[in-house]
C-alpha positions in Angstrom: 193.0 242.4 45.8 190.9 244.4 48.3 193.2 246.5 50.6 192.3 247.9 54.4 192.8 251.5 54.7 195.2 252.4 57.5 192.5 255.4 58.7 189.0 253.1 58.2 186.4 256.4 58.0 183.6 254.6 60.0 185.8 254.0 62.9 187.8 257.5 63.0 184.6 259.4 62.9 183.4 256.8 65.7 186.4 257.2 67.6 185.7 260.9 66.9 182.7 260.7 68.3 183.5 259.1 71.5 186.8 261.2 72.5 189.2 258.8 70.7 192.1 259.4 69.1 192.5 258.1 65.8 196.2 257.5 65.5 195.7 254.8 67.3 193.3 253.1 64.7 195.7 253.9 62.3 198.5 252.0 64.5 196.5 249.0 65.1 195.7 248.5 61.5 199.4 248.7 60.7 200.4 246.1 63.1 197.7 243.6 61.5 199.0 244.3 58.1 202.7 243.8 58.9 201.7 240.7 60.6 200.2 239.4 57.9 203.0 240.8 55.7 206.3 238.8 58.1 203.7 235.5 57.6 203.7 235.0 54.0 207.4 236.1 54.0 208.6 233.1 57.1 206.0 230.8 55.0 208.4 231.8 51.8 211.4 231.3 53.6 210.6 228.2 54.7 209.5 226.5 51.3 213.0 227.7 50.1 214.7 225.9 52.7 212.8 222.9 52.3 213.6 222.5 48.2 217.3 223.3 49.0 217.4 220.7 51.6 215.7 218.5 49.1 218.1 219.1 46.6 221.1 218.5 49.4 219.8 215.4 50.4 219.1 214.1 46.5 222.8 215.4 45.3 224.5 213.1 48.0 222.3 210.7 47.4 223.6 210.3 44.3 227.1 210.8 44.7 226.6 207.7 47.5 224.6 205.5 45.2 227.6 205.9 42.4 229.9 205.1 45.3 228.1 201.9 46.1 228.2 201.0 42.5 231.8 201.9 41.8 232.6 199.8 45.2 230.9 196.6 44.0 231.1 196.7 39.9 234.4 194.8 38.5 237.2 196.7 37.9 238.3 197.5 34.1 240.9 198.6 31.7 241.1 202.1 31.3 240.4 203.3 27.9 241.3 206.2 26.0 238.4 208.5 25.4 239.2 211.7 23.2 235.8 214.2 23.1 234.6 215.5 20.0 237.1 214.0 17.6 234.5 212.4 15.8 236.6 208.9 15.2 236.2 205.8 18.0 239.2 204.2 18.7 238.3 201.6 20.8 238.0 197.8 19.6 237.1 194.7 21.0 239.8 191.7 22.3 240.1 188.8 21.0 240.9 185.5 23.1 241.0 181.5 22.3 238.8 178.9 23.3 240.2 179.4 27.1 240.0 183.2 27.7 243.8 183.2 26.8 243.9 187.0 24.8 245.1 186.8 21.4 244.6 190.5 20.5 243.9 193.6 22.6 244.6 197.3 22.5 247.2 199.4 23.9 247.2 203.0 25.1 250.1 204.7 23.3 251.6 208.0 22.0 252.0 209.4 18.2 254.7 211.4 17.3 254.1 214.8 15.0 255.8 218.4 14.2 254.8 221.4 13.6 257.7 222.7 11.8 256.9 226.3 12.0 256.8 226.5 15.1 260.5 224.7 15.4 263.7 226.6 16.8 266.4 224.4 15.6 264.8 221.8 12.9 268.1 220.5 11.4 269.2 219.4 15.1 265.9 217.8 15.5 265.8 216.0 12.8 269.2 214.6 13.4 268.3 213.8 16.9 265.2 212.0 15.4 267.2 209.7 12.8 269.3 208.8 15.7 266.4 207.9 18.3 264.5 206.4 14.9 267.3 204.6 12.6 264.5 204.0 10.2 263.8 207.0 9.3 264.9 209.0 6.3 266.6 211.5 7.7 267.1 214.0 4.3 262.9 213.6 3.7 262.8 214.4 7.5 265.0 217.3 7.2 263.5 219.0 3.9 260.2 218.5 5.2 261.3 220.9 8.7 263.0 223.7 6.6 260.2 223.3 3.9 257.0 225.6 4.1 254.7 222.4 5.5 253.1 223.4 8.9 252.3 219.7 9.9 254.5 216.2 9.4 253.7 213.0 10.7 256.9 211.8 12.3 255.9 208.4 13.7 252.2 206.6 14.5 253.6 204.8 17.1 256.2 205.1 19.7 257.2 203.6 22.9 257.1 205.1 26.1 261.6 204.8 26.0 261.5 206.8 23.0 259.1 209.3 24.2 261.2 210.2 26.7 264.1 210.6 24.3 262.2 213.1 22.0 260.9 214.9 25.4 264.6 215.4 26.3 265.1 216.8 22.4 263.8 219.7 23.8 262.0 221.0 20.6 258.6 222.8 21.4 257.8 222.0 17.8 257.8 218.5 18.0 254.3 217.3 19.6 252.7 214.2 21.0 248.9 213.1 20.7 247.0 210.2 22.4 246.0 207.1 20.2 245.4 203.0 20.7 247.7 201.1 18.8 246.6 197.0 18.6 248.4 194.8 20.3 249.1 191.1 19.5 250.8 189.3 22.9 251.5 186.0 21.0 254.0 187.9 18.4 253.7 184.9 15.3 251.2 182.7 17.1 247.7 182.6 14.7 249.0 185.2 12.5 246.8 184.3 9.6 243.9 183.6 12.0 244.3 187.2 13.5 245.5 188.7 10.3 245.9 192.3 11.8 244.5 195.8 11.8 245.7 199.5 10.9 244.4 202.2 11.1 241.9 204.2 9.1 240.8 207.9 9.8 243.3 209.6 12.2 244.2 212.9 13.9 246.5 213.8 16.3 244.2 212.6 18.8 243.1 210.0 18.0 242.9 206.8 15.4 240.8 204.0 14.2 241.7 201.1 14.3 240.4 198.9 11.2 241.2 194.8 10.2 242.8 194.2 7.5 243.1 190.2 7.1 241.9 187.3 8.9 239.1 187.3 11.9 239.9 191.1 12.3 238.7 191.9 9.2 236.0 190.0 8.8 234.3 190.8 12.2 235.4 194.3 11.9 232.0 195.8 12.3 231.1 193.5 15.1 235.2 194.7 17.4 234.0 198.4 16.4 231.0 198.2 17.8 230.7 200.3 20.6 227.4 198.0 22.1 229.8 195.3 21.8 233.6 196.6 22.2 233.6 195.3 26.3 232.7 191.6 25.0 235.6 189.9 23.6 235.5 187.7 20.4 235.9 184.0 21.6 237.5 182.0 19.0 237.7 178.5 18.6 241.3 178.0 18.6 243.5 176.8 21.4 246.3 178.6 22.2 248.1 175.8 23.4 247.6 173.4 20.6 248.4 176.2 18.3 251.6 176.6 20.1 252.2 173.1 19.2 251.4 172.7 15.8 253.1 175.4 14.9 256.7 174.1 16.9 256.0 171.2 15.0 255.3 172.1 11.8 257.9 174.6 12.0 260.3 171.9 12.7 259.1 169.5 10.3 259.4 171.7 7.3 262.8 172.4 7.6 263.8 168.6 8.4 261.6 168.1 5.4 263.6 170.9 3.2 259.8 172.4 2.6 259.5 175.6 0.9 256.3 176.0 3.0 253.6 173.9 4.7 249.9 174.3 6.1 248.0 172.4 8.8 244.8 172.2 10.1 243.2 170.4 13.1 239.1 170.3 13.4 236.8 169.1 15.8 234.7 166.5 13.0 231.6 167.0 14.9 231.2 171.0 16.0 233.3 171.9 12.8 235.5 173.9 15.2 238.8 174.6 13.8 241.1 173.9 17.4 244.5 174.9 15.6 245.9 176.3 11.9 248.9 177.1 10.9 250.6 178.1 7.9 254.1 179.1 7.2 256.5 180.9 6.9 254.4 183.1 8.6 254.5 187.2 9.7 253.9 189.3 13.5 250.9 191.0 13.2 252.4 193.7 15.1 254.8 194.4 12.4 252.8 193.4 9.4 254.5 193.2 6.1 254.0 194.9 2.9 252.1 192.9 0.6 254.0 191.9 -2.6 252.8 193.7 -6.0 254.4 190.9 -8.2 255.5 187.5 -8.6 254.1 184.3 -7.2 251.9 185.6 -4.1 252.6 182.3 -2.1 256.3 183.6 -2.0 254.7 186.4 0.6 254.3 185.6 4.4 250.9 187.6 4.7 249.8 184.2 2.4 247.5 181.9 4.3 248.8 178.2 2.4 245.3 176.4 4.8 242.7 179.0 3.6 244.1 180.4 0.4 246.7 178.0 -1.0 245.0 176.1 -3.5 246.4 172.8 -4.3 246.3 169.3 -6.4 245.8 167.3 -3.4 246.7 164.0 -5.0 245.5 160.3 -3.6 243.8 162.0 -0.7 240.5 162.7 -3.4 240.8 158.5 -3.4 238.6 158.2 0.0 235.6 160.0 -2.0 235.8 157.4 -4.9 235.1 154.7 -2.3 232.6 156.7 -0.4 230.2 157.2 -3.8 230.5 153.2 -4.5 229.7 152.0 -0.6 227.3 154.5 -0.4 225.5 153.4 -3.6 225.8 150.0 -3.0 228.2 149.4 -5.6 230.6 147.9 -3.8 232.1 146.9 -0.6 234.9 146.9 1.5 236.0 143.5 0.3 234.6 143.7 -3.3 237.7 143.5 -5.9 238.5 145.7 -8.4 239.9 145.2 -12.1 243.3 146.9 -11.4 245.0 145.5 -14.8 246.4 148.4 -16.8 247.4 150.9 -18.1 244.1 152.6 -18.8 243.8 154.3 -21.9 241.9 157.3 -23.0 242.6 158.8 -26.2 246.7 159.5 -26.4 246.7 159.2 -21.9 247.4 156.9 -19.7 246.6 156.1 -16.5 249.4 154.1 -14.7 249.9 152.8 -11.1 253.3 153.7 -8.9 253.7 149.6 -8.7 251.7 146.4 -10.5 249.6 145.2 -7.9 248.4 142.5 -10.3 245.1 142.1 -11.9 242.6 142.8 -8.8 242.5 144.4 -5.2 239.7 144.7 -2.9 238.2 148.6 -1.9 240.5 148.4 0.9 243.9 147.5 -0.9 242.9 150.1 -3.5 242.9 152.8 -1.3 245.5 151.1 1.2 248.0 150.5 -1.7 246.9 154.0 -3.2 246.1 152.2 -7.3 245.3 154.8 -9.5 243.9 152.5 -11.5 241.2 150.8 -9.3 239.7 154.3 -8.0 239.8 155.5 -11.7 237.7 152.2 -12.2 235.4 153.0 -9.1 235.2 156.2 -10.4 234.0 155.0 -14.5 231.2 152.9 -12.5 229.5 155.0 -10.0 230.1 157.9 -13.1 230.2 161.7 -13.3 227.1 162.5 -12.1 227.6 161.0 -8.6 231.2 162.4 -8.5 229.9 165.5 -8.9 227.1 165.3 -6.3 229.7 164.1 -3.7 232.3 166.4 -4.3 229.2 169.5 -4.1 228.4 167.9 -1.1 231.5 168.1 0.8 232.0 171.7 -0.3 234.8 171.5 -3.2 232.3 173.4 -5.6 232.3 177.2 -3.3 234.8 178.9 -1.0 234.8 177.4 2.4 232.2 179.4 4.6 234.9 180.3 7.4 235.1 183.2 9.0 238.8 184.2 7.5 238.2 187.5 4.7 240.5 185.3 2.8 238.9 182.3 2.7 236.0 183.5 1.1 237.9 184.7 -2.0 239.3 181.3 -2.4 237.2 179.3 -4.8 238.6 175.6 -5.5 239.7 175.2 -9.5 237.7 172.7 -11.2 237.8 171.7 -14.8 236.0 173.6 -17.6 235.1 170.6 -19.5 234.0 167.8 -16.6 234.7 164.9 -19.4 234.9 161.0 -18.5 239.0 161.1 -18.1 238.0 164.3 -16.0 236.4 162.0 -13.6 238.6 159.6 -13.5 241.7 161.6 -13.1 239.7 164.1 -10.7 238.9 160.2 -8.4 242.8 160.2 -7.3 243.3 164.2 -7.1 244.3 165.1 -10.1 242.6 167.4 -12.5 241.2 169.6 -9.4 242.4 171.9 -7.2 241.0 173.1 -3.2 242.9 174.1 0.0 243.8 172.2 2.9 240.9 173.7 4.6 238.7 172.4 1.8 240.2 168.9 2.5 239.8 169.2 6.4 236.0 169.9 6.0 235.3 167.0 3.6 236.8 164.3 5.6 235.2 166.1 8.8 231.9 164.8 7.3 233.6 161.3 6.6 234.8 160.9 9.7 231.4 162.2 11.6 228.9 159.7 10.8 228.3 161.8 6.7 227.1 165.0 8.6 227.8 167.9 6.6 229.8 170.4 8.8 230.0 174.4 8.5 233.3 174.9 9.9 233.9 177.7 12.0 236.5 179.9 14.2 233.9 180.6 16.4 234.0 179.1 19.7 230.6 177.0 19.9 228.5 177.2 23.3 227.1 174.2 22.1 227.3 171.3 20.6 226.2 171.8 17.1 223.2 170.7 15.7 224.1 168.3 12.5 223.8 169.6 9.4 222.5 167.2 6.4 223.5 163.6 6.4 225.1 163.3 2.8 226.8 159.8 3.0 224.7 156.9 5.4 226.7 156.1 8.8 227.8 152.5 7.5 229.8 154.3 4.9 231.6 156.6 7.1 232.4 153.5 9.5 233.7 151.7 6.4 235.9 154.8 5.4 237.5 155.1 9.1 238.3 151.0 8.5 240.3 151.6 5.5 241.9 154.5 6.6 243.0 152.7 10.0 244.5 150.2 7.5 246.4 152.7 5.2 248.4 153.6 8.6 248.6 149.8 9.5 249.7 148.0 6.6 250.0 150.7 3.7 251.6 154.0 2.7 251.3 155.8 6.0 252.6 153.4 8.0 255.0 156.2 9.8 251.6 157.4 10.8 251.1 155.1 13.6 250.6 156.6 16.9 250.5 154.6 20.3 247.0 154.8 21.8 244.8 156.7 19.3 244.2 154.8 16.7 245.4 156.9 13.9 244.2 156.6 10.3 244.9 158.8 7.0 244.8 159.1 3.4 248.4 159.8 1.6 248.9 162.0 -1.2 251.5 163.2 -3.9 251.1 165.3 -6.4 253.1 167.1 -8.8 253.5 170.9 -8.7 251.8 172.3 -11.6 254.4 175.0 -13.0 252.7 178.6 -13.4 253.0 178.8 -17.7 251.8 174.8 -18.0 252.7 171.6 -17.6 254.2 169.6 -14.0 257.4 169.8 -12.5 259.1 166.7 -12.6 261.3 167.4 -8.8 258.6 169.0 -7.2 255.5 167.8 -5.2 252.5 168.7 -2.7 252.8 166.0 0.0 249.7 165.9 1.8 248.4 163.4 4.6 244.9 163.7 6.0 244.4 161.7 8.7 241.4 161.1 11.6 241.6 160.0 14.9 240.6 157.8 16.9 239.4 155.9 14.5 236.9 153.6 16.1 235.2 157.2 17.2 236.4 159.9 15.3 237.3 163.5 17.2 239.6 165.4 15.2 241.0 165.5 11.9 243.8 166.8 10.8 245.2 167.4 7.4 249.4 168.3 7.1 250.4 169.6 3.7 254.4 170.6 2.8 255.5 172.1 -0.2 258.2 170.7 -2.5 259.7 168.7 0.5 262.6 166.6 -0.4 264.6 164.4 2.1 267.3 161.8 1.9 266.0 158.1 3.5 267.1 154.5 2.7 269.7 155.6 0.0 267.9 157.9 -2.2 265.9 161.2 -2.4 262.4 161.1 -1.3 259.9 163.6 -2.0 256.7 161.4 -1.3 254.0 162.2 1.5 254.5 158.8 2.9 258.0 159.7 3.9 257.2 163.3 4.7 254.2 165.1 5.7 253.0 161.4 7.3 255.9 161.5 10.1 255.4 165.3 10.9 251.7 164.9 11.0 252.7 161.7 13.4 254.7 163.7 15.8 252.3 166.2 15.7 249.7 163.8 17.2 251.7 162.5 19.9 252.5 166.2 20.7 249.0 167.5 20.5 246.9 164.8 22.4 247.8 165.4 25.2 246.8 168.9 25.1 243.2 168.3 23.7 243.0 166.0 26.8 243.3 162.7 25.0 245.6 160.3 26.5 245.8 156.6 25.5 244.7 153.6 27.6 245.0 149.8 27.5 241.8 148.4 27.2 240.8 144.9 28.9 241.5 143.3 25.6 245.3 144.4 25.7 243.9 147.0 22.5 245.2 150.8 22.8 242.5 152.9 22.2 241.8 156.4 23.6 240.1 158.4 26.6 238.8 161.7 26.4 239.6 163.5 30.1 237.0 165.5 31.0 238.4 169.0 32.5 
């Protein structure tokens, strides 16, 4: 940098020269240079005040732009947030078909001490027996005079009762911030939900983890935080479920059931609108599981997707289906019904002689052992097999329940020739109602093969593989319209819809061997309409027993088929069916559009 010097020597000895004084040089050159000096510092100055203006301008433009978006976004739930605790409590809802919410979560308060820090222990632990009844109160009070410096008092506790330890007055009793999962419907869809705990904790905060049902098998998906603020639509309607399970409820114990399941699915989407299965359990209050005895004895167990049963006369329908859809046979061709037929040292016997022959239809409308053992014997193994593979009986059923997928239907070691005989009217093997919904799903749909699913559907479903040919599934709705018109379901008949359905009654295997000679499965699984099947729906009770006409009857006939009736009438209107008197003077059905 070249500098001026305040005294140039050319112009003092000029100035010199000429009389001049020289301080004034000097003075000139100092006003120049502190004019150039207040330049760059105004210049400076004003840059500074530009950038902070900038900045003003840019802060509350962003502070406004936030506004704006706050002002015109939806508003939402708040949600606990805990920093740097390392565990995400949060976890998605879950709502039926409708938007109706079947589980959310729930802002709440947890309950711990730090007994060293307590001033009178023993009256806060009897404080906190009485506020708490279920607490122990002597492993309460020996664990506030012991040497721990931490005790978990309660995980959850309600806003009442926080109030009641606040007024306690103990500084070492301490509260901490946690979600708890809440289930509004209390018992509604308690083995669809199945439940959640929690998994790693602190005191501030908790996951919150499934444990059964839809909860735990879409765990990863309701944990998500991408996905937490997107509820899981299920396929269920609350409604219907509401229903079935009133009913049900109230059939079993006309009935004398020691339990019952039922399932109603949409035959062409696979959707399953409503299950229940009782008794049943809140999922708010979960119970322990049981560590012995017979596991069905246990609420927590799921009888649709777990409860695997002989299913009886309701296997009949499949006989029939392997012999129309081979051509072996027809609705009207007769069948050799003389017996008994005998294999070995068995028998095979029907309920009643119905005389030498019967056509398909009787055979499955008067429910003869003997003629679908004999449909069975001619179509052969082989093609029992294939059918039975086909309509899922071989492999859990794909469902979106943790349970479910556990549940593998028992088949027979040895798959002999009285195997498939016995196995043609449901003896011999063993599925769940669920198992039994899905096959007749594909009966009923025109031979689809469905995936059923819990999942509400955005669309209609695309059809899976056609496994039986159309004219046999409209042969199979004929002659189960005529089991409810002139056979063993007759209590089936509904005004309007056009109900049809398979019986079946089978005896309760005991758990070391052998059948119990008082004790049944009832089982009816029934379509409807069924000049254009919608829904199935299969009704099982357990061990039912009732007093009609004079004596003690334990059938599915006189049963599960009056419950599974009423259920129907009850239901139908809710899935926006309602009957209507064609021009012929024929009841049949209309589906209202919402």
């Amino acid at each position: 940098m070249i500098r001026t010097p305040l005294r140039p020597l050319a112009r003092v000895i000029s100035a010199r020269e000429n009389g001049e004084n020289p301080d004034v040089i000097e003075a000139e050159e100092r006003v120049k240079r502190n004019q150039v000096t207040h330049q760059k510092i105004r210049k400076r100055a004003e840059h500074r005040l530009t950038m902070l203006g900038l900045a003003f301008f840019l802060g509350f433009a962003a502070i406004g732009g936030k506004m704006s978006m706050l002002a015109v976004s939806e508003p939402r739930e708040p949600r606990l947030a805990v920093a740097n605790t390392g565990i995400h409590s949060q976890r998605a809802d879950i709502v039926d078909r409708n938007g109706s919410v079947l589980a959310t979560n729930l802002v709440t308060t947890s309950l711990y001490a730090q007994p060293h820090m307590m001033i009178e222990p023993i009256k806060a632990a009897d404080k906190l027996a009485e506020i708490f009844p279920d607490i122990d109160h002597d492993k309460l009070l020996k664990q506030f005079t012991g040497k721990r410096k931490f005790v978990w008092v309660r995980k959850k506790v309600s806003p009442e009762q926080k109030q009641l330890v606040h007024d306690i007055g103990e500084p070492g009793l301490l509260f901490g911030p946690r979600e708890m999962r809440l289930y509004p419907n209390g018992k509604l869809a308690a083995h669809i939900l199945g439940g959640a705990g929690f998994g790693k904790e602190d005191v501030r905060a908790a996951e919150l983890i499934g444990v059964a049902g839809v909860e735990k098998f879409f765990d990863e998906r309701m944990r998500d935080p991408a996905q937490v603020d997107k509820p899981l639509e299920l396929s269920i309607d609350l409604t219907a479920q509401a229903t079935m399970r009133r009913v049900v409820e109230g059939g079993m114990k006309i009935m004398n059931a020691k339990g019952a399941a039922a399932v109603l699915m949409d035959v062409h989407t696979g959707e399953i609108v409503s299950m229940v299965s009782l008794p049943d359990f809140d999922p708010n209050d979960r119970p322990t599981p049981l560590l012995e005895g017979d596991p069905s004895d246990s609420p927590l167990f799921n009888r649709a997707a777990q409860g695997v049963y002989e299913l009886g006369s309701t296997f009949k329908l499949f006989a029939a289906a392997v012999s129309l859809d081979k051509g072996l046979a027809n609705e009207d061709t007769m069948i050799n019904t003389q017996g008994p037929i005998r294999w070995g040292k068995f028998k095979i016997r029907d309920f009643h002689n119905y005389g030498k022959t019967l056509s398909m239809t009787d055979v499955i409308v008067k429910s003869s052992n003997i003629g679908t053992a004999r449909m069975a014997q001619a179509a052969g193994t082989e093609a029992q097999k294939k059918i039975l593979d086909d309509l899922g009986f071989f492999a859990p059923v794909p469902v979106e329940i943790s349970e479910a997928s556990r549940t593998k239907p028992l088949l027979p070691r040895n798959w002999s020739d009285l195997s498939t005989m016995t196995i043609s009217y449901g003896h011999g093997i063993a599925a769940t109602p669920l198992h039994l919904a899905t096959a007749y799903a594909t009966l009923a749909n025109g031979g689809y093969k469905i995936k059923p699913t819990l999942l509400k559907s955005g669309a209609p479903a695309a059809h899976g593989d056609q496994v039986l040919k159309k004219s046999t599934s409209e042969s199979l709705m004929r002659m189960l319209r005529a089991v409810v018109t002139e056979g063993t379901a007759s209590f089936g008949e509904v005004d309007g819809y056009h109900v049809g359905g398979k019986t079946g009654s089978a005896d309760k295997p005991k758990p070391n061997g052998g059948y119990y000679d008082d004790k049944v499965i009832a089982t009816f699984a029934s379509a409807f309409p069924t000049h254009d099947p919608k829904y199935v729906l299969i009704l099982t009770l357990d061990e039912p027993s009732i007093q009609a006409a004079g004596e003690e009857r334990r059938t599915a006939g006189w049963t599960a088929v009056p419950v599974a009736a009423e259920l129907i009438t009850r239901m139908a209107p809710v899935l926006n069916m309602r009957p209507e008197l064609a021009g012929s003077g024929q009841v049949e059905y209309t589906q209202v559009k919402n």
